[in-house]
N, C-alpha and C positions, 0 to 999 in steps of 0.2 A: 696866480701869483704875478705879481709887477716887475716887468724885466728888469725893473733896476733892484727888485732884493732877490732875481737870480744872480743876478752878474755882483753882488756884492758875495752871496756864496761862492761863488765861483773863483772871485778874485781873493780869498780868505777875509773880510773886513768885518765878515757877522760872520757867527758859528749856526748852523743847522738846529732848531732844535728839538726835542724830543716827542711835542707833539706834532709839530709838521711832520715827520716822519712816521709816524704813526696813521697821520691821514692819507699820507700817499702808501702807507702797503694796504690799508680799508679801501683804498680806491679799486674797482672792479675791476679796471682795466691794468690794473698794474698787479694784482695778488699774485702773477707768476714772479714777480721781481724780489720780494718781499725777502725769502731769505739773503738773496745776493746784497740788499738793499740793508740790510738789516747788521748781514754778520758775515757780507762778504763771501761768502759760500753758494755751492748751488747742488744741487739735486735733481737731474733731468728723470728720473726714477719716479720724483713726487710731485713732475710738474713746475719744478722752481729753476730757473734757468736766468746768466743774465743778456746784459745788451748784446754779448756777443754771437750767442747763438741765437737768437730774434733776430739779429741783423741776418743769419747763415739760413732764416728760412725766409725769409721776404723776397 
């Protein structure tokens, strides 16, 4: 992705949409983020955890 349409998400001036989001929970490296990513929720039970506990094991 090109830093300038993160930082346009980021500053709100484009909205997110529905299939980016879909390619980053397909993404290998991120399938643990997906629920959190998705619906805001997490499940360390099933694997699904967000930034914050990935940051608490690094």
């Amino acid at each position: 992705m090109p830093p300038t349409t993160l930082k346009n998400y980021e500053l709100g001036y484009r909205e997110v949409g529905g299939a980016f989001l879909v390619a980053l929970a397909h993404h290998p490296e991120l399938h643990q983020f997906t629920l959190w990513l998705l619906a805001d929720k997490k499940s360390a039970e099933i694997g699904q955890i967000g930034p914050e506990e990935y940051l608490a094991k690094a």
